[in-house]
C-alpha positions as CSV (number, residue, x, y, z in Angstrom):
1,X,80.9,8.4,-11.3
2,X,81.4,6.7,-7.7
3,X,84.7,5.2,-9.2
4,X,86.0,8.9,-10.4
5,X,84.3,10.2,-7.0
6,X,86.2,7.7,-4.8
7,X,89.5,8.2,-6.3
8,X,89.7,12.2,-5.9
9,X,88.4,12.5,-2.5
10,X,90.3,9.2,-1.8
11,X,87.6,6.7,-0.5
12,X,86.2,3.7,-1.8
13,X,82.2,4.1,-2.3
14,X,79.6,1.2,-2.7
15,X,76.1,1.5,-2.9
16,X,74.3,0.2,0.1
17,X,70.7,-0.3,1.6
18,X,71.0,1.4,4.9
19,X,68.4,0.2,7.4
20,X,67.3,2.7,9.8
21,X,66.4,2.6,13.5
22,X,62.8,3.1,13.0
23,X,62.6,0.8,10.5
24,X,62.7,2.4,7.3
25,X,65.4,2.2,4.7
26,X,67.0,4.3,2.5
27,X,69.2,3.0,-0.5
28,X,72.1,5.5,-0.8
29,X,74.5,5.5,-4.3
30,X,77.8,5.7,-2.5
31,X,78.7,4.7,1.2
32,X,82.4,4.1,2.6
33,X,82.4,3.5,6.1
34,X,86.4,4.8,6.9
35,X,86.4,7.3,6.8
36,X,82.6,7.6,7.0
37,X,81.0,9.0,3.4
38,X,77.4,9.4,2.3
39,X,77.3,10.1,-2.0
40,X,74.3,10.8,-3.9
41,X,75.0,11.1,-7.6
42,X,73.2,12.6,-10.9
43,X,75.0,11.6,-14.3
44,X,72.4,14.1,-15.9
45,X,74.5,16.6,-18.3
46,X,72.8,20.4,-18.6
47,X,70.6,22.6,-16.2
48,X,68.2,20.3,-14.5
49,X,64.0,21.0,-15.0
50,X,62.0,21.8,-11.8
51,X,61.2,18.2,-10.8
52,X,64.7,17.0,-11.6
53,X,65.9,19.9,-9.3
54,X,63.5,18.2,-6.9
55,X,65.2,15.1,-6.7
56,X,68.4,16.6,-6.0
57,X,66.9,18.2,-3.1
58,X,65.2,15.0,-1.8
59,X,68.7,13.6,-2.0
60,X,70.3,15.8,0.1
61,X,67.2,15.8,2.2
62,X,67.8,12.1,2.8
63,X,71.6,12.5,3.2
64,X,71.4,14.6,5.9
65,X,68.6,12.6,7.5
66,X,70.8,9.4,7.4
67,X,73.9,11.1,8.7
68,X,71.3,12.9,11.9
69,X,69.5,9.3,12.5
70,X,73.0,7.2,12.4
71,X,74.9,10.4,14.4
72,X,78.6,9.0,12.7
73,X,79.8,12.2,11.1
74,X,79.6,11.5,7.4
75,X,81.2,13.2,4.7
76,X,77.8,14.1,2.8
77,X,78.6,14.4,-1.1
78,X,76.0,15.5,-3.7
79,X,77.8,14.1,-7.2
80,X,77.1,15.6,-10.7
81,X,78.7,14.8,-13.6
82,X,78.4,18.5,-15.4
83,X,79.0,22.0,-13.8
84,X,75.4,22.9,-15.5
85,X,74.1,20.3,-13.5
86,X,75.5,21.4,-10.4
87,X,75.0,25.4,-10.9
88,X,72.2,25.5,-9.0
89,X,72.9,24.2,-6.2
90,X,76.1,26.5,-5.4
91,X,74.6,29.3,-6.0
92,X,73.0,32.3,-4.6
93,X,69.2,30.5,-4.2
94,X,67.8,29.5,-0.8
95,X,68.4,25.8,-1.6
96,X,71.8,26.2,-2.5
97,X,72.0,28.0,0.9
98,X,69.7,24.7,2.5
99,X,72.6,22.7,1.0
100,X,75.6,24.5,2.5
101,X,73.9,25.2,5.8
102,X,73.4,20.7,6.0
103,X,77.0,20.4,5.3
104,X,76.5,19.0,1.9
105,X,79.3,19.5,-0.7
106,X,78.9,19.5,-4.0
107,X,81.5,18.0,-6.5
108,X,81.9,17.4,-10.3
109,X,83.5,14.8,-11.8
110,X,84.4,15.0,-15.7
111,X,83.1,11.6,-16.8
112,X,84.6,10.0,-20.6
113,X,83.3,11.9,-23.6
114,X,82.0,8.5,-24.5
115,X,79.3,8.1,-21.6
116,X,78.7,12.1,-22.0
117,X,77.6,11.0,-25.4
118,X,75.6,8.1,-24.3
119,X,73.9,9.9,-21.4
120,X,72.8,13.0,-24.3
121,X,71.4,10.0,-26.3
122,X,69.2,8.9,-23.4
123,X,67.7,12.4,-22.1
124,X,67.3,13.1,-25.8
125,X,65.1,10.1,-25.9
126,X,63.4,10.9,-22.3
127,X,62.2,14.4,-23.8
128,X,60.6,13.1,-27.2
């Protein structure tokens, strides 16, 4: 997802471990320093539940928090890998709103039909 990521927007992204002033640490799935890019990214394919919605949120909670505490101007990127996935946060709700209002965009990128099938396979199995 990074790879497909990177190559439209035109960065390179690797995850890092960024250490923060006070100490703390936050692991983030795609940095690139120039120009300066913070990614988050959710390969989950349909709506997401209430507590997977969550973790989107805590994402971009920790994306902006990174990009305040370091003061370098990221790009801040919330990735998804299926428009049902990503609905929600470009819509009309308050979070959505929370989202835009932090600078966060949202993308899609259309992964192979071959890893759609294999992440379907593996929520399939998560939900049994």
């Amino acid at each position: 997802m990074l790879r497909l990521l990177g190559a439209h927007i035109g960065v390179t992204l690797q995850s890092e471990r960024i250490h923060l002033p006070d100490g703390a640490y936050v692991d983030v799935d795609g940095v690139c320093t120039n120009p300066p890019a913070l990614v988050e990214a959710w390969a989950h394919q349909g709506p997401p539940k209430s507590a997977q919605r969550n973790k989107i949120l805590g994402d971009a909670l920790k994306l902006a928090h990174v990009n305040t505490v370091l003061g370098t101007g990221h790009r801040l990127i919330l990735c998804f890998s299926d428009e049902a996935a990503c609905a929600p946060f470009t819509g009309r709700s308050w979070y959505a709103g929370a989202i835009r209002t932090l600078g966060i965009e949202t993308h899609v990128v259309t992964l192979p039909d071959n890893l759609v099938k294999d992440i379907l396979a593996a929520q399939q199995r998560q939900y049994r």
